[in-house]
VOTORDREN-484657 format. One record per residue: z, x, y of N, C-alpha, C, O, CB in turn; residue in one letter. Coordinates in pm, whole numbers, plus 50000, padded with zeros to 5 digits. Glycine has a CB too. Layout:
// VOTORDREN-484657
ZXYZXYZXYZXYZXYa...
This chain:
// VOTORDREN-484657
458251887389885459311893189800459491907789836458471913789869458981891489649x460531913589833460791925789921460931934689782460941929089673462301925090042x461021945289793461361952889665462201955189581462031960189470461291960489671x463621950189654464751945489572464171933389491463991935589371466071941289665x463931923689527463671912289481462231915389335462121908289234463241902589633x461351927389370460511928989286460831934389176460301931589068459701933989326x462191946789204462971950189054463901942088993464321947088889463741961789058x464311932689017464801919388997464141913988901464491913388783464761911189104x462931908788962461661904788858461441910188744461391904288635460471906788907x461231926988774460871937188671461991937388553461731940988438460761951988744x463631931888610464731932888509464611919488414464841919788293466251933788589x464221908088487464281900288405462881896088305462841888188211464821891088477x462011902688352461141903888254461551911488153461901904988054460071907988295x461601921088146462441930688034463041919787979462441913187894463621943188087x464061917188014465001910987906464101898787873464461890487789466671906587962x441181630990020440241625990095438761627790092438021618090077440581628890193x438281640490107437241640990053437741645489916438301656189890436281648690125x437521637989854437471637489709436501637589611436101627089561437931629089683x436011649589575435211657289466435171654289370436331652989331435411667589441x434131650789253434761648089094434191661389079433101664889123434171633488972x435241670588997435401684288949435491686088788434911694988726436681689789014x436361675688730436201676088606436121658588515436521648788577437441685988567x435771657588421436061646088346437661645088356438631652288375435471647288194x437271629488326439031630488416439661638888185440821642088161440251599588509x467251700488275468221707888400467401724388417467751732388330470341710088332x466491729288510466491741888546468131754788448469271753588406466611738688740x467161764488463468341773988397470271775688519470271771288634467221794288388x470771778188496472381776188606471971782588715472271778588827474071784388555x471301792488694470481800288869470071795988945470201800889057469451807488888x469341784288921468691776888978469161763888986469231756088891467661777788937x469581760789141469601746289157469141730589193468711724789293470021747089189x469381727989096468181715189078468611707589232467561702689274468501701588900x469191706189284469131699289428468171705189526467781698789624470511699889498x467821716389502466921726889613465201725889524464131730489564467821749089614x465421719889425463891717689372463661707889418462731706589497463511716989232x464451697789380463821684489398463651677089586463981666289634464931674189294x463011688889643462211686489766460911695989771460821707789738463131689189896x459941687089821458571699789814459291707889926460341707489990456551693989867x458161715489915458571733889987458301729590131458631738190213457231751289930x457871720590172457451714590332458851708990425459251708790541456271698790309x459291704690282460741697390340461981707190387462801704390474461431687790211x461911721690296462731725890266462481737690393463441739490469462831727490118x461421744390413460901755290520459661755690552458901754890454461091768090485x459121756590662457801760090756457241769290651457771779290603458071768190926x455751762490617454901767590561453781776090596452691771590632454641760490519x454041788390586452641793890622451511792590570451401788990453452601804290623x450401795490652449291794090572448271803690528447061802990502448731786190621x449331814790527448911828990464448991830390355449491821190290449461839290498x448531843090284449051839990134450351850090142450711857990230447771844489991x450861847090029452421850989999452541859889888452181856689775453351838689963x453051871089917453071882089770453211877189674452321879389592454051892089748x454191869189636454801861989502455551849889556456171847489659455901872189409x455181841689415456161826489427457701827089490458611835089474456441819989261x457591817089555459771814089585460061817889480459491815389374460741796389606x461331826889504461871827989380462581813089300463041815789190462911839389404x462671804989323463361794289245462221789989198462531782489106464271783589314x460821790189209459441788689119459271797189048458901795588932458251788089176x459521808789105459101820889037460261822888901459841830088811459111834589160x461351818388885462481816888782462011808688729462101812488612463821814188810x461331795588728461201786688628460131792688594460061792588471461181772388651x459161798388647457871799388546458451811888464458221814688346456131802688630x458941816188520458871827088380459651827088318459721836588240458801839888383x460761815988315461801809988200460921803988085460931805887964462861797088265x459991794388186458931788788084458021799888011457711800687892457911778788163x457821805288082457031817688052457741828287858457091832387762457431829188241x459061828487883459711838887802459981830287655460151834087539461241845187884x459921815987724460531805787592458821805687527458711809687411461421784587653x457841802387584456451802187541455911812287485454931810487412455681799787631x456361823287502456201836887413457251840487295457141850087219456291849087513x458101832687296459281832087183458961826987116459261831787007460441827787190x458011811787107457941801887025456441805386974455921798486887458261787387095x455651818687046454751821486982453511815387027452521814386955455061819386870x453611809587198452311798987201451661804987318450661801487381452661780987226x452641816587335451791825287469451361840187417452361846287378452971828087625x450261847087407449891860687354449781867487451450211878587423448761862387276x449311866987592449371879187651450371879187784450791869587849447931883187684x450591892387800451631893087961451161889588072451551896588166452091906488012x450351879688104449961872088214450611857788247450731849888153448621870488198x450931854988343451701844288401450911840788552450711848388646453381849488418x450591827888538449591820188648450581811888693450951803388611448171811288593x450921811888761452211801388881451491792788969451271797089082453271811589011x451001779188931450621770089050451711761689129452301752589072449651760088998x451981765389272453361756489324452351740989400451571740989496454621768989488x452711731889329451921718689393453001713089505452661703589576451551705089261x454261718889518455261714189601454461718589726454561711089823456801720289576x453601730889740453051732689902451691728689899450991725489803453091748789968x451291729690069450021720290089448801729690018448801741589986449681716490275x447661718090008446741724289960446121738190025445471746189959445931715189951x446431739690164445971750690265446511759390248446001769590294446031749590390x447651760590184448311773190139447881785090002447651780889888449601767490110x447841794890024447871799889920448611804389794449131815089760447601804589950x448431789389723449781783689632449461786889485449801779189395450071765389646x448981795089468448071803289294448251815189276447501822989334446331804289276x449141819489205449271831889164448841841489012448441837988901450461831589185x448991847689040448261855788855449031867988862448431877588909446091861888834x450401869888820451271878588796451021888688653450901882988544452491870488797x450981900288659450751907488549452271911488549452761918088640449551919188554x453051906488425454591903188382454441919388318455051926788395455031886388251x453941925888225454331938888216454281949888328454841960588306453681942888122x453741948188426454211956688532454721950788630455531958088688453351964188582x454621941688671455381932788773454711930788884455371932788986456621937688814x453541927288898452711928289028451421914989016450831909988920451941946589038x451391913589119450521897689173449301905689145449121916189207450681889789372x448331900889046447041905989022445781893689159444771897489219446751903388805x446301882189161445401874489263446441864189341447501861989283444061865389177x446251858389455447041851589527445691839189604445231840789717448001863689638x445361830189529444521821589571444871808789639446021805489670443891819389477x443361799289670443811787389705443341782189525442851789289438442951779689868x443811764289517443851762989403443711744589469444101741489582445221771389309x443101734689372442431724489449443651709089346443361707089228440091725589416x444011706689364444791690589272443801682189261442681682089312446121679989357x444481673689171443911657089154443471647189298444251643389385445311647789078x442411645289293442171635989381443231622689425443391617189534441031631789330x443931620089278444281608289276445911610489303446671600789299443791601089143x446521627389337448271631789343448161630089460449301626789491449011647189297x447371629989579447701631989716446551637789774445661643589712448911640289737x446621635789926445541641590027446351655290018446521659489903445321633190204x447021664590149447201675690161448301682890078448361694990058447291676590276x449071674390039450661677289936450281667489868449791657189912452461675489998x450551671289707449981663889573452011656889539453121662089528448961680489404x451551646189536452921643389520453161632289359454211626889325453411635189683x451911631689293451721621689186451221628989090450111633789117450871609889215x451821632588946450751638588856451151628188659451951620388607451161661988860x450061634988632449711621888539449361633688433448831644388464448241608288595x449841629088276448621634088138448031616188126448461611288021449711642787922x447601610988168446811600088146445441600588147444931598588258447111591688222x444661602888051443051600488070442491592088199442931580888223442541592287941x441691596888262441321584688353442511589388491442381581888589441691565888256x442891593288497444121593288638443411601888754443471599888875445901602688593x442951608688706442381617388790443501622688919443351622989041441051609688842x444411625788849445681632988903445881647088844445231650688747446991624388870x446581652988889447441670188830448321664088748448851652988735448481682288960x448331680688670449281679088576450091687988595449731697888659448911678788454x451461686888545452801698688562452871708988424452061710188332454591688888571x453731713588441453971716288312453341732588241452441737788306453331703288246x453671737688153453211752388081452091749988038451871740087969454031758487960x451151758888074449401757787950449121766987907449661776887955447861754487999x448101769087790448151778987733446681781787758445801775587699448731778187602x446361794487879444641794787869444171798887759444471808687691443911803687962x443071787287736442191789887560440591798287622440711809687665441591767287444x439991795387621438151801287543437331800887701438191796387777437031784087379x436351802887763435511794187849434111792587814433681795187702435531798887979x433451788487904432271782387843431791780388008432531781188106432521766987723x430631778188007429341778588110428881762188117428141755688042427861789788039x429571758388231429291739488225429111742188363428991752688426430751725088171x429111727188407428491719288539428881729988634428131735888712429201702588583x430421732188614430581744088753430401754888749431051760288838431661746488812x429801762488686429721776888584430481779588483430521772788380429951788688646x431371792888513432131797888413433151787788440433301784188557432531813488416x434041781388329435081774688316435701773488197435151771188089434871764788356x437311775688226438291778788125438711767688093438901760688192439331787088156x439051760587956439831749887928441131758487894441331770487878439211739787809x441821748787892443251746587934444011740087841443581728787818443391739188052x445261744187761445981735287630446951736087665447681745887663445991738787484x447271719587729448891716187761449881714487642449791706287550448991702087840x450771723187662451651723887562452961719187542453741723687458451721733287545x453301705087664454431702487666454131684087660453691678287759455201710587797x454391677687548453921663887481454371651287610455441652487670454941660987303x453661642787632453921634987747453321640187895452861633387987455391633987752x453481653087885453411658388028452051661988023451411655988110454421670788071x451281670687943450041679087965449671674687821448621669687862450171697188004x449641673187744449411672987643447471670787619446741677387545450441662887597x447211662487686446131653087656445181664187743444001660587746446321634487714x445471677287817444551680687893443171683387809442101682187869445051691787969x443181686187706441761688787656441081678287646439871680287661441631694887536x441401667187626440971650787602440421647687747439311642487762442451638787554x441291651087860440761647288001439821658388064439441658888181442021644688102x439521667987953438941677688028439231686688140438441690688225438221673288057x440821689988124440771698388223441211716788207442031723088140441641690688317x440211720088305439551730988296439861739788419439971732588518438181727988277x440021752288444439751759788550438211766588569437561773488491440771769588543x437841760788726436621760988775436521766188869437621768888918436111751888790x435171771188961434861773089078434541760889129434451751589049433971782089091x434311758189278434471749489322434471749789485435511750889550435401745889258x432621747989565432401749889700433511743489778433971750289870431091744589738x434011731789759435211723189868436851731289829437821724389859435321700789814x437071741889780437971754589721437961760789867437351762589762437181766189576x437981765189975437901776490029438261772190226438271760990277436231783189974x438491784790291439331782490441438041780190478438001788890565440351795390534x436961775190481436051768790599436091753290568435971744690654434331774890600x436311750590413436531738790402438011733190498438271726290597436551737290249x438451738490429440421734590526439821737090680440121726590736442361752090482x439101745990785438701745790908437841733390914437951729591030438031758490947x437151725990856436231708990875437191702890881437461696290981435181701290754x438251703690738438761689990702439851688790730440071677790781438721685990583x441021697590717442541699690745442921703890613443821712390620443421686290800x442531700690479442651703290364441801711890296440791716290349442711694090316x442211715290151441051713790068440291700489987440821689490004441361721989983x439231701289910438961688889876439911686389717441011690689683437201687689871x439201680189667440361677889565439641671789456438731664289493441621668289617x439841673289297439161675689168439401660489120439891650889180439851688889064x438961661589011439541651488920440481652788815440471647188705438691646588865x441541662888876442511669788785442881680188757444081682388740442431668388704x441511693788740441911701588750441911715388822440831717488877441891700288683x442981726988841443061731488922441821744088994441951756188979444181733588891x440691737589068439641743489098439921751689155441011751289213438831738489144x438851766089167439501774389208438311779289367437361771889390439861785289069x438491789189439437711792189514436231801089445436451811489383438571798689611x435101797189458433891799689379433391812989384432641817289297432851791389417x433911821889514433721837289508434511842189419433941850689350433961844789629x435891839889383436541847389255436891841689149437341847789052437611853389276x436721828489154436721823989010436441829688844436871826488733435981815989026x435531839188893435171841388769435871853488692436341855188580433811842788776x435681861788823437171871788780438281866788723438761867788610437881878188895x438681859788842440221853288777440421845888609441311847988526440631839288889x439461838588604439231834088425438961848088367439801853488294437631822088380x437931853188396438001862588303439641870688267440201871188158436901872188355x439881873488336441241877588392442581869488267443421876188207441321869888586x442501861988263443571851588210442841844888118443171833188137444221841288316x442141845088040441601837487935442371841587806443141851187800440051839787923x442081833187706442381838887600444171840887550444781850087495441631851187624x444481830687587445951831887545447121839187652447861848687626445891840687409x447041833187752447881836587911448701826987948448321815587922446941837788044x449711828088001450451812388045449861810388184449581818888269452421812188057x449751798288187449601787488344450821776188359451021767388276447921776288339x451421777688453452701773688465452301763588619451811768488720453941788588474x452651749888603451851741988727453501736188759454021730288665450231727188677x454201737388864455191730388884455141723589048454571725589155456361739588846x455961716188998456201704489140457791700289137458281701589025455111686889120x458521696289219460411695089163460141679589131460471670789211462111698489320x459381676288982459781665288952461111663788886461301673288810458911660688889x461881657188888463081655988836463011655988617463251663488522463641639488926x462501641188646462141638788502461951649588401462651651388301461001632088501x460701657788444459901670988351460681675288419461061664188455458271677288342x461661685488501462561696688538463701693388425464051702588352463111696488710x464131683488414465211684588301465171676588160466101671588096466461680488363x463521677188127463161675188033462091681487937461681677587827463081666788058x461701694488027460651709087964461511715187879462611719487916460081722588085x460981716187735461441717487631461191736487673461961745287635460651707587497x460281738087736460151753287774461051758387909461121770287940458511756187805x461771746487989462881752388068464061749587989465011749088067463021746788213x464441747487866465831741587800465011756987686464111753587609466081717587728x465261766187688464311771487525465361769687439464931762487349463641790087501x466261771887423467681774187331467361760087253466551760187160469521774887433x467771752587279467201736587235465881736187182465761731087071467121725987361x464531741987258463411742687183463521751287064462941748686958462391746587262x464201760687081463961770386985464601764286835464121766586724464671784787039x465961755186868466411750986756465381742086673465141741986552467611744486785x464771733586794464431725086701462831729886651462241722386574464591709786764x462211741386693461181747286660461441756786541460501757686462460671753286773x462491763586515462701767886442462401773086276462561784686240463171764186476x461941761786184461681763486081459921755186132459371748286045462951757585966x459541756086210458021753786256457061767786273457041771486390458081745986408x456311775686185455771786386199454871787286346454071777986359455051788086075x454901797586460454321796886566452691793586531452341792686414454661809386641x451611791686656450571787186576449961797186609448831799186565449921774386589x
């Protein structure tokens, strides 16, 4: 993103080997024909990391992002952008600090065993799927389990994420996370859902985003793109309306 493109940002803010890791319409700017292809289809992927999300990711999350702080279910100015449209080798995880406008981390980030080998192309709120999930979350509390420090995660959009606390999914560290793994395998390895992180900064990064932050996981599914009650907010908001935030 070039620096035009970063005060842009700044304006509209204003306004295979398979790991078990855990128990298992877009706004008019954006056009839904240019989502609904992963990012592989659409342009040559590097496998560097990238200052900030495409902007047509980077617009939905923080559409989702502005409606989730309206309705009262997001407390702080942090925004986590996972793009599952690119391969796992990419550095497809971001941690945007929305009051100043700047990428606080740019990671790798690990899917469901059960969405795909190198591009996750299947995601599930089904207990047991051991797939990714899409959709807005709200980082809650962490706690010290099997993988160390690890953040649970409260999907906040019904059908889609909903059930993540039920399936346990959590942000973790995670040895099959990292570029010597992708130099063995061609990939990274892959969770039982949720989005593992690389085990040297993991812990920063939770610490970082805990406690009431948005995590925004998108893929151009059609269905959830024009059925996120947090990309429609005007509509959420009506019908949230006489519902006190929680």
């Amino acid at each position: 993103m070039t620096g035009v493109d970063a005060l842009r940002v700044s304006a509209v803010l204003v306004a295979g080997v398979g790991v078990a890791s855990c128990a298992a319409p877009p706004r008019a700017s954006v056009r839904l024909s240019a989502l609904l292809q992963p990012a592989a289809a659409i342009q040559p992927v590097a496998l560097t990391a990238s200052p900030w999300p495409r902007r047509d990711v980077l617009d939905l999350a923080l559409q989702a992002y502005r409606c989730g702080r309206t309705l009262g279910y997001i407390d702080r100015p942090l925004l986590t952008v996972i793009d599952y449209s690119l391969p796992s080798t990419a550095r497809r995880l971001w941690v945007i600090d929305v009051a100043h406008s700047r990428v606080l981390f740019n990671e790798l980030v690990a899917h469901g065993e059960r969405s795909g080998e190198d591009i996750p192309v299947a995601f599930s709120n089904r207990a047991g799927s051991r797939q990714s999930s899409l959709g807005l979350f709200r980082a809650e509390d962490v706690y010290d389990g099997e993988h160390g420090l690890s953040l649970r995660l409260d999907g906040l959009e019904p059908g889609i994420n909903d059930r993540a606390r039920e399936r346990r999914i959590v942000m973790h560290g995670a040895r099959y996370v990292s570029d010597a793994f992708i130099a063995e395998h061609g990939r990274l390895g892959r969770s039982w859902g949720c989005p593992a992180l690389p085990a040297g900064v993991h812990e920063q990064l939770i610490d970082r985003i805990r406690d009431g932050s948005a995590v925004f996981a998108f893929y151009p599914d059609p269905q959830w793109l024009q059925s996120s009650r947090f990309l429609h907010c005007d509509a959420a908001r009506m019908a949230e309306r006489d519902t006190p935030p929680r």
